[in-house]
PLY file of the C-alpha trace (Angstrom):
ply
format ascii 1.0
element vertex 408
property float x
property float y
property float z
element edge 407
property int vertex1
property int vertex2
end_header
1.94 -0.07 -5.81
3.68 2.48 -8.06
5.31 5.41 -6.26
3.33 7.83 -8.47
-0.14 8.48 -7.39
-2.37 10.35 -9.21
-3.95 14.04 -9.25
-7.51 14.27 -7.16
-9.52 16.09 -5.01
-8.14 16.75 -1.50
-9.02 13.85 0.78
-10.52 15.21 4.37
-8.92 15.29 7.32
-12.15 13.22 8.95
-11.98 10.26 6.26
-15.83 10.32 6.23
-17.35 8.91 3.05
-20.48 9.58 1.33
-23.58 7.67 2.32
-23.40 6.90 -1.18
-20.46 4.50 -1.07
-21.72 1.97 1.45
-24.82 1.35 -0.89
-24.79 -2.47 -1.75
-22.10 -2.61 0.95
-23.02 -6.03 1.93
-23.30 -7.46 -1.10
-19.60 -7.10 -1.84
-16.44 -8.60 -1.19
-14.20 -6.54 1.86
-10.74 -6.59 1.42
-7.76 -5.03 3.57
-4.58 -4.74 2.61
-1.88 -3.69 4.58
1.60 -2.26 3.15
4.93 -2.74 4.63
7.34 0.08 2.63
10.64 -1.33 3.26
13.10 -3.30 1.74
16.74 -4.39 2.57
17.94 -3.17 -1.02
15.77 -1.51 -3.41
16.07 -3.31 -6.48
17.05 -1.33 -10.11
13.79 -2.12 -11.54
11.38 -1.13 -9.11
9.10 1.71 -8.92
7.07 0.88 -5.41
6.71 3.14 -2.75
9.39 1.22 -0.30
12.10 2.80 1.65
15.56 1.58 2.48
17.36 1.90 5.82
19.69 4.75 4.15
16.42 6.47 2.76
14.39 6.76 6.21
16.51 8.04 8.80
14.50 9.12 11.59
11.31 6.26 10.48
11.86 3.40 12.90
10.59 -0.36 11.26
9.89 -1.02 14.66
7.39 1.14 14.96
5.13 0.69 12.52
3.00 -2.18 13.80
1.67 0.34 15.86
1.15 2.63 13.56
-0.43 0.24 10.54
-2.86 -0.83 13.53
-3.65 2.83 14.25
-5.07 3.34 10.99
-7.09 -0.13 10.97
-8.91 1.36 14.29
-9.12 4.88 11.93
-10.73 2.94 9.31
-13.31 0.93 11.32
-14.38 4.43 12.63
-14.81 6.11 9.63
-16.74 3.10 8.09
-19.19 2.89 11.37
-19.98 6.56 11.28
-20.22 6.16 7.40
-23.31 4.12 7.93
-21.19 0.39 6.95
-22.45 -2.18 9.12
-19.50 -4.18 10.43
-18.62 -6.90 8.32
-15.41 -9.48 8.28
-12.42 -9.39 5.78
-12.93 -11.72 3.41
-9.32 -11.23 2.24
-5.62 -10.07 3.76
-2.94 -9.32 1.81
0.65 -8.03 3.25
2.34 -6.86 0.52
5.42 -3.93 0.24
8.04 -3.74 -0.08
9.23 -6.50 2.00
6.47 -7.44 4.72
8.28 -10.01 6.20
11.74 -7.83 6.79
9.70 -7.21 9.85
9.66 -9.76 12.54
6.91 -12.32 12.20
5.57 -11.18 15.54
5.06 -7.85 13.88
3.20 -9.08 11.06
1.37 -11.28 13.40
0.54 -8.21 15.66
-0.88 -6.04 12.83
-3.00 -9.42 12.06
-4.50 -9.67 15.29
-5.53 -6.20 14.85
-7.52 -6.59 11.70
-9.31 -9.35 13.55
-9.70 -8.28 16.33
-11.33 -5.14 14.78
-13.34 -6.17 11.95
-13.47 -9.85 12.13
-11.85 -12.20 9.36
-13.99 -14.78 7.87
-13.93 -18.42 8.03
-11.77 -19.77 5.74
-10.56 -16.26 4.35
-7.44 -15.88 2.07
-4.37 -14.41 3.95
-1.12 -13.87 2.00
2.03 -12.02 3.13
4.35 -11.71 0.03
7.99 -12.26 1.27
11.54 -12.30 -0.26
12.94 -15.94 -0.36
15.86 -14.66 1.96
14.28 -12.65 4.45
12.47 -15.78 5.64
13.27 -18.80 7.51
11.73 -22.20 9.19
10.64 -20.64 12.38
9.60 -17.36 10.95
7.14 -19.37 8.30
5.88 -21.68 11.36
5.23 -18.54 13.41
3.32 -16.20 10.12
1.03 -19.66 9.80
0.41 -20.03 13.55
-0.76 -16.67 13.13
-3.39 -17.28 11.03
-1.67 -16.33 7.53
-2.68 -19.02 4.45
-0.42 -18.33 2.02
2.88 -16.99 0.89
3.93 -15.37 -2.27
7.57 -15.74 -3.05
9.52 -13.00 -5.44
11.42 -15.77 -7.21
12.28 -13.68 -10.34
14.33 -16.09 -12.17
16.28 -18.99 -11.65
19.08 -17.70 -13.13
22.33 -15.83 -11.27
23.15 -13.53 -14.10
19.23 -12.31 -14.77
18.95 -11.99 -10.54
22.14 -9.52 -10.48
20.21 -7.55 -13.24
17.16 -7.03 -11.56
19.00 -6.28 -8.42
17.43 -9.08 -6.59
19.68 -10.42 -3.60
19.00 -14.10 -3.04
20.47 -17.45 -4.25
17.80 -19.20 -6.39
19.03 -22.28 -4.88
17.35 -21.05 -1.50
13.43 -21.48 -3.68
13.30 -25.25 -3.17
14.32 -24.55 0.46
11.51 -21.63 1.36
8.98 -23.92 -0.22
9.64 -26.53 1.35
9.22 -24.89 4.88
6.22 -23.07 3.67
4.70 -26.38 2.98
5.58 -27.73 6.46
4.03 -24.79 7.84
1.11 -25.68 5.95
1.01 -22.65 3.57
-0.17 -22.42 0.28
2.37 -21.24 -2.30
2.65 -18.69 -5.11
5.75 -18.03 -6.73
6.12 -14.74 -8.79
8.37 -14.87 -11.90
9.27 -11.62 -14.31
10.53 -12.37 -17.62
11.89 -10.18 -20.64
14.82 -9.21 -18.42
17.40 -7.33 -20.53
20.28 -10.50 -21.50
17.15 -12.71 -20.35
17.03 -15.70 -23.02
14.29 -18.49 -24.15
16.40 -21.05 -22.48
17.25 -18.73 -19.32
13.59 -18.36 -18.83
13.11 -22.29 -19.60
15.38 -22.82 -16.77
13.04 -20.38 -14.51
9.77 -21.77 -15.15
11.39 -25.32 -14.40
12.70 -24.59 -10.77
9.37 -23.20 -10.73
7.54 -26.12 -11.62
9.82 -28.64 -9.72
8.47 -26.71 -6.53
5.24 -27.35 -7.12
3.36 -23.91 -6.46
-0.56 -23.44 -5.99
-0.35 -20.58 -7.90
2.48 -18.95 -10.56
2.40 -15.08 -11.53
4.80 -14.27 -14.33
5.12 -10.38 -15.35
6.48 -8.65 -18.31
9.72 -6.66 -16.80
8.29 -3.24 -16.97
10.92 -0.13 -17.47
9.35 2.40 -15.33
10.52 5.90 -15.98
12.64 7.18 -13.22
14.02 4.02 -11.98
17.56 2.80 -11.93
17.00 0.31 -14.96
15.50 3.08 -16.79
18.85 5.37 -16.22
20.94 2.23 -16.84
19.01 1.73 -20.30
19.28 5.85 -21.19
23.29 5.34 -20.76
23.24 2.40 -23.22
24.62 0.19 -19.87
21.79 -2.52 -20.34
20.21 -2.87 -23.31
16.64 -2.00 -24.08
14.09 -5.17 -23.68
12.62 -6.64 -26.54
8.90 -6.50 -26.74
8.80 -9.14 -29.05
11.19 -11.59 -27.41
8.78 -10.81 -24.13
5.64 -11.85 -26.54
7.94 -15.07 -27.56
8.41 -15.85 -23.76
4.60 -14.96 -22.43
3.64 -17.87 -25.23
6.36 -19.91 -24.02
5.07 -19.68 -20.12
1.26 -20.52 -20.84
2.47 -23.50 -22.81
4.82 -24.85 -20.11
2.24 -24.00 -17.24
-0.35 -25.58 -19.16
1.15 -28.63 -19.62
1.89 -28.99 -16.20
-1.49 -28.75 -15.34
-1.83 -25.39 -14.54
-4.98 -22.88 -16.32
-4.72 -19.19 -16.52
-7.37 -17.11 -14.92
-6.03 -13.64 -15.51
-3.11 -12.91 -17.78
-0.12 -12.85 -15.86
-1.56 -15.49 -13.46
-2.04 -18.86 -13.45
-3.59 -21.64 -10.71
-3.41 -25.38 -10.29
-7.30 -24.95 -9.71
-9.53 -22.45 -9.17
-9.50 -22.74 -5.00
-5.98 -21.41 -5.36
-6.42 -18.32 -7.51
-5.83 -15.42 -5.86
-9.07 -14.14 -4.04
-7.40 -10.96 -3.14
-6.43 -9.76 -6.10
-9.59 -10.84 -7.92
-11.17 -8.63 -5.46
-9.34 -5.73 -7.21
-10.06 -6.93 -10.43
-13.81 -7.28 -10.08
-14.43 -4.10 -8.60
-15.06 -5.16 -4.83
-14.38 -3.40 -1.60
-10.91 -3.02 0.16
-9.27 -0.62 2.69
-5.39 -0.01 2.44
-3.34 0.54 4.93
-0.52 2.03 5.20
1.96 5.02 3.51
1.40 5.08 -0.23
-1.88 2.80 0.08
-5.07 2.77 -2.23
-8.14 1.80 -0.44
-11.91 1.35 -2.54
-15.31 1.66 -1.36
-18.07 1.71 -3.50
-16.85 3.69 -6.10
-14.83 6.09 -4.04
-11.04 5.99 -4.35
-8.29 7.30 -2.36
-4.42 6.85 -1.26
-2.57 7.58 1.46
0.35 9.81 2.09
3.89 8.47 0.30
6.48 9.39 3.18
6.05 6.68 6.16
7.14 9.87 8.40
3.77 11.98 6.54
1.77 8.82 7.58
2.92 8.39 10.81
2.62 12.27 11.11
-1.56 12.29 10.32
-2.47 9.36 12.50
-1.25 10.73 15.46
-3.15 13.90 14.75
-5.72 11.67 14.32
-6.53 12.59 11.16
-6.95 10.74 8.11
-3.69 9.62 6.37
-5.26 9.99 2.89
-3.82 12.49 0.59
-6.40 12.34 -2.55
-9.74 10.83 -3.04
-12.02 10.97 -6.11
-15.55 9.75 -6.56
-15.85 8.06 -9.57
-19.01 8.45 -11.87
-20.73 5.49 -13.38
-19.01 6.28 -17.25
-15.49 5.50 -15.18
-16.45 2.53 -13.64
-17.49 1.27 -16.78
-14.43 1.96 -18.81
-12.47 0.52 -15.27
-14.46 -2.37 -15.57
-14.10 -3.38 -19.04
-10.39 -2.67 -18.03
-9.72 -5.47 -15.85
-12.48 -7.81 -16.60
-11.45 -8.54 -19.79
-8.27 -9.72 -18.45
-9.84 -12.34 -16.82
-10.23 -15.55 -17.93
-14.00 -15.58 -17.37
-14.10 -12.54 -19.69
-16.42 -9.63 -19.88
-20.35 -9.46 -20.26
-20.97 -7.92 -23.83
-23.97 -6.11 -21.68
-21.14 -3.42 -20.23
-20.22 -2.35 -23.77
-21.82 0.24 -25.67
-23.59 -0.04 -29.30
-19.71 1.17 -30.55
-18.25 -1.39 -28.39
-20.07 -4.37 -28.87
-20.07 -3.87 -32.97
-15.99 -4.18 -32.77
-16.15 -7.89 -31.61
-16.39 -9.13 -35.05
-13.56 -7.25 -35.51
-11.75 -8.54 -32.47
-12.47 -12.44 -33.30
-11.79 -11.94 -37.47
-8.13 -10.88 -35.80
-7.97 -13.79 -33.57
-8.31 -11.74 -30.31
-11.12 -12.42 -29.26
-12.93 -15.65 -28.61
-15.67 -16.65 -31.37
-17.86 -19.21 -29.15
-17.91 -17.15 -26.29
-19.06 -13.91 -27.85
-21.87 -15.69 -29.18
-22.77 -16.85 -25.95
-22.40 -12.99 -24.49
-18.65 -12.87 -22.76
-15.57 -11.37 -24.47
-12.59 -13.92 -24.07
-9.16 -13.10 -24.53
-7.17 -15.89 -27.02
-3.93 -16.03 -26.11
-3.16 -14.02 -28.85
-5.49 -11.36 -27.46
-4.29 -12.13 -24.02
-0.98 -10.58 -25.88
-2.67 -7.66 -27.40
-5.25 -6.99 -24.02
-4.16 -2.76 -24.20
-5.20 -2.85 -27.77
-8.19 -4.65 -27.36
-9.73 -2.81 -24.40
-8.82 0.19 -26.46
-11.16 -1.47 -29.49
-13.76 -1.91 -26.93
-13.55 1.60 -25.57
-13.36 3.66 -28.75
-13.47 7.31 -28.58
0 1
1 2
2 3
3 4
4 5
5 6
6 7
7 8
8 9
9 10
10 11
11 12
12 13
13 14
14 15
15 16
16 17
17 18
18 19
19 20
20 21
21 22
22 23
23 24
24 25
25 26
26 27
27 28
28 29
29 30
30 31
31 32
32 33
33 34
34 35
35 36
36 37
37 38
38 39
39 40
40 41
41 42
42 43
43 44
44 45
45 46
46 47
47 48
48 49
49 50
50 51
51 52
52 53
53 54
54 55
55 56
56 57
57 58
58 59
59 60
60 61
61 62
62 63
63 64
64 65
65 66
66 67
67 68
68 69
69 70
70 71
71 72
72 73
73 74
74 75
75 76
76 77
77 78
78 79
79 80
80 81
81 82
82 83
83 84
84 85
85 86
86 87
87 88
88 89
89 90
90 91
91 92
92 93
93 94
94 95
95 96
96 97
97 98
98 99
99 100
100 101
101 102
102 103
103 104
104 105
105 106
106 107
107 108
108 109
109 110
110 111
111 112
112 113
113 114
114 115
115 116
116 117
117 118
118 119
119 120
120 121
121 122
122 123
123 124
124 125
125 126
126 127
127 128
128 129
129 130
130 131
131 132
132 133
133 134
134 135
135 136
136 137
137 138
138 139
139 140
140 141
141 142
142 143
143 144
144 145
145 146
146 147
147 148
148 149
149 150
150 151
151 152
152 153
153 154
154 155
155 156
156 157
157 158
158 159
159 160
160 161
161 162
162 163
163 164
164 165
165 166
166 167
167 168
168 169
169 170
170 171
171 172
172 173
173 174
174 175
175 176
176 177
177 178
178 179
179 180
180 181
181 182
182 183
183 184
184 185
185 186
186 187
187 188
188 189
189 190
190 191
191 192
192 193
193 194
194 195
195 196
196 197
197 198
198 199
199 200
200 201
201 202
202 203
203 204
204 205
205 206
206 207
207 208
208 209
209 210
210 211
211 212
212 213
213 214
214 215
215 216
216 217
217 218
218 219
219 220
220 221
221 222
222 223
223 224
224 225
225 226
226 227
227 228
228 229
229 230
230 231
231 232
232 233
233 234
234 235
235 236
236 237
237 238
238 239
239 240
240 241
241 242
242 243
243 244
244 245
245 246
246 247
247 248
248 249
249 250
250 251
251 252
252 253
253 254
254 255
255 256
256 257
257 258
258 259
259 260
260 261
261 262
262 263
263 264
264 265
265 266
266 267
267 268
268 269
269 270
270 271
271 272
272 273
273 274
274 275
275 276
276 277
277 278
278 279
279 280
280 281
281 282
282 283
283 284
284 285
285 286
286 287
287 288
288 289
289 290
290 291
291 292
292 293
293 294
294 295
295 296
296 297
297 298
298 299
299 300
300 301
301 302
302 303
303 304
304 305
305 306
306 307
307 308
308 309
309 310
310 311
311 312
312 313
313 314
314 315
315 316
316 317
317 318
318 319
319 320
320 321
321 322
322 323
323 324
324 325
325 326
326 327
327 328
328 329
329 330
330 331
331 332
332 333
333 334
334 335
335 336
336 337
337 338
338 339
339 340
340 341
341 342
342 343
343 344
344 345
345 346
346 347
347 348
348 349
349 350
350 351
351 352
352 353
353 354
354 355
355 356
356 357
357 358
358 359
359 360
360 361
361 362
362 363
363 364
364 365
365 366
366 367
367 368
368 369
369 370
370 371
371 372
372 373
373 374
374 375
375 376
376 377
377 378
378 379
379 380
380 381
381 382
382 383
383 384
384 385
385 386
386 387
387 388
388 389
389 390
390 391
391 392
392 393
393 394
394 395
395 396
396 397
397 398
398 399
399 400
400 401
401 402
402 403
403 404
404 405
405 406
406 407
C-alpha cells in the first residue's frame, strides 16, 4: 500500500454509497482486508504507509484492535443501509506493515470481529503476512487456532549482504525454521522474494530462490526492487552511496526465477507470482486483480465496491480520530465510469496468466495484437482463440503492452 494516495472527491463523513455500487453485489467476490501500519524498523526501500515506535508517539499498538474492529462494525453499517444484503468474506488478508508485531491474540481478536460481523465462508482464504522474526512456534499455533490459513513470509533474499541493503532485520537462516512451524501449525505457505537489489548478483539470487525452494512453499512471489521516490534507497542512490539497479540485470533475473520455479514444479498465474497448483494461488489478491469487492480497514486503506473507490486517512492518530466521531475514516472516494474500468481492467487482467478477453478491447486495441505476437509478446494460439497471453517475454514488457492495447 504506497504511502501516496491519490487526488479525489471528498469522501462523506456518513460512508454511504450509491445504490449504484451494490448492483450485481452478490454475484461478486467480498474481500476484507485489514492493515496493521507498524513495523519494528522501517526498511530503506519501503514506501508503505507503516509507522515506527519513534514515528507515533502518542498512537498506542495496543489499541488498535479496538479500533480496526470499530471500523469493521462502521463498514457493515454503511453496507446494510447501502441496500448490500449481508454476505460472508470470501477472503482475509492482514497485511502492513508488520501484522503480526501485534500479539497473536490481537490479530485473533480483530478476526473474530470480521466473523462475527459479516460471516467468513467455508473454506475461505485467510493470510496474515508476517516478518520471519517477529514470529514464533506458539504465536503460529495460536494465528491457526484462530482460524488464519496461511502465512506469507517477507523472505527477501537469502543472502546477509543483500538483507543489510534492503534494511531487512532477520537471519535468513531463521526461513527453514518459520516454515517449519507454520507447517506444524498447519498453514499454508508463501514466501515473498525481491530481486534486482543494488550489489544483488545472478548467483546471489540463485542462492535465494534455492532456500526458497528447499522450504517447499505453496506459493512464491518474487518482485522487481522498486526505487520509490522519497524513500531512503532513493536518497542513498541520489548521493551515489548505492548504486542505481540495473533494469536489465532485473530482466536477466525475472527469466532466471520462472525457469527455476518452473522446473520445480511450480506455474505462474500472474507475473510476479507463482503456485504449486492453482488451489494455492492467492484468492485474495486475485480478488483485486479481477475487479471484485473488498473493504479495507484500517489507516491508509483502499476499500472497492462496485466501481466506487476510496482510502482511508494516512495518520493512525487521523483514523483513530474519525471513528470515534463516528464518522467515516475515508479521506477520498471516486466513482469510476465504465471507460476507467475498462482501461483498469485490461490493466491487471492481462497480467494474469489466464489473460484478457479480446472482447474488452476496442477496434484500436484489438488490431495491435498482430503487432504484439509478430514481437513475441503476445501469445499467437491464444489470440486466435480470443484471450491475450503474456509470453514471458511480454510478461517482461506487460507496461508496454497494456500501453499497445490502450492507445491514445
Amino acid at each position: 500500500m504506497p504511502s501516496a494516495l491519490p487526488i479525489a472527491d471528498p469522501a462523506p463523513t456518513d460512508g454511504l454509497l450509491p445504490a449504484s455500487a451494490v448492483d450485481g453485489w452478490a454475484d461478486r467476490a467480498f474481500g476484507v482486508y485489514l492493515h496493521v501500519p507498524f513495523c519494528r524498523v522501517r526498511c530503506g526501500y519501503c514506501d508503505f504507509n507503516t509507522y515506527t515506535a519513534e514515528e507515533i508517539r502518542g498512537v498506542r499498538q495496543s489499541d488498535y484492535a479496538g479500533q480496526a474492529l470499530a471500523e469493521v462494525g462502521f463498514a457493515a453499517r454503511v453496507l446494510e443501509r447501502t441496500g448490500a444484503p449481508a454476505r460472508p468474506a470470501s477472503t482475509v488478508f492482514f497485511g502492513g506493515g508488520t501484522p503480526t508485531i501485534l500479539p497473536a491474540a490481537d490479530l485473533a481478536e480483530m478476526l473474530s470481529g470480521v466473523r462475527g460481523t459479516w460471516g467468513i465462508e467455508p473454506g475461505a482464504e485467510v493470510t496474515t503476512e508476517a516478518n520471519p522474526d517477529s514470529v514464533d512456534e506458539a504465536s503460529l499455533a495460536a494465528l491457526a487456532d484462530a482460524g488464519f490459513t496461511r502465512v506469507s513470509f517477507g523472505m527477501q533474499s537469502a543472502v546477509p549482504r543483500v538483507l543489510a541493503t534492503l534494511e531487512r532485520t532477520h537471519d535468513p537462516e531463521r526461513i527453514p525454521l518459520v516454515v517449519r512451524w507454520a507447517r506444524a501449525a498447519g498453514l499454508q505457505v508463501s514466501l515473498d522474494l525481491i530481486y534486482g537489489t543494488p550489489g544483488e548478483t545472478a548467483a546471489d539470487w540463485q542462492r535465494s530462490l534455492d532456500l526458497a525452494l528447499e522450504q517447499q512453499p505453496d506459493h512464491l512471489s518474487a518482485y522487481a526492487l522498486i526505487v520509490e521516490p522519497g524513500t531512503k534507497l532513493a536518497r542513498q542512490i541520489a548521493r551515489g552511496e548505492v548504486p542505481t539497479p540495473d533494469d536489465d540485470l532485473a530482466a536477466d533475473l525475472y527469466e532466471q526465477a520462472d525457469a527455476v520455479l518452473a522446473s520445480a514444479g511450480f506455474s505462474w498465474y500472474e507475473v510476479s507470482n507463482w503456485a504449486r497448483e492453482p488451489a494455492h494461488r492467492s484468492r485474495h489478491n486475485l480478488t483485486y486483480w479481477t475487479g471484485q469487492d473488498w473493504w479495507g480497514i484500517g489507516p491508509g486503506a483502499h476499500s472497492h465496491v462496485g466501481g466506487v473507490r476510496w482510502w482511508n486517512a494516512k495518520h493512525p492518530a487521523a483514523y483513530a480520530e474519525r471513528l470515534a466521531r463516528g464518522e467515516s475514516p475515508a479521506v477520498g472516494r471516486e466513482t469510476l465510469d465504465p471507460d476507467t474500468r475498462r482501461v483498469e481492467d485490461v490493466l491487471l487482467r492481462v497480467r494474469l496468466v489466464e489473460g484478457l478477453p479480446t472482447g474488452v478491447l476496442d477496434d484500436a486495441g484489438r488490431l495491435a495484437i498482430a503487432g504484439l505476437i509478430a514481437d513475441g509478446l503476445v501469445e499467437g494460439a491464444a489470440a486466435i482463440a480470443g484471450r491475450v497471453v503474456l509470453t514471458l517475454r511480454g510478461r517482461l514488457l506487460a507496461d508496454a503492452v497494456v500501453r499497445r492495447l490502450l492507445p491514445e
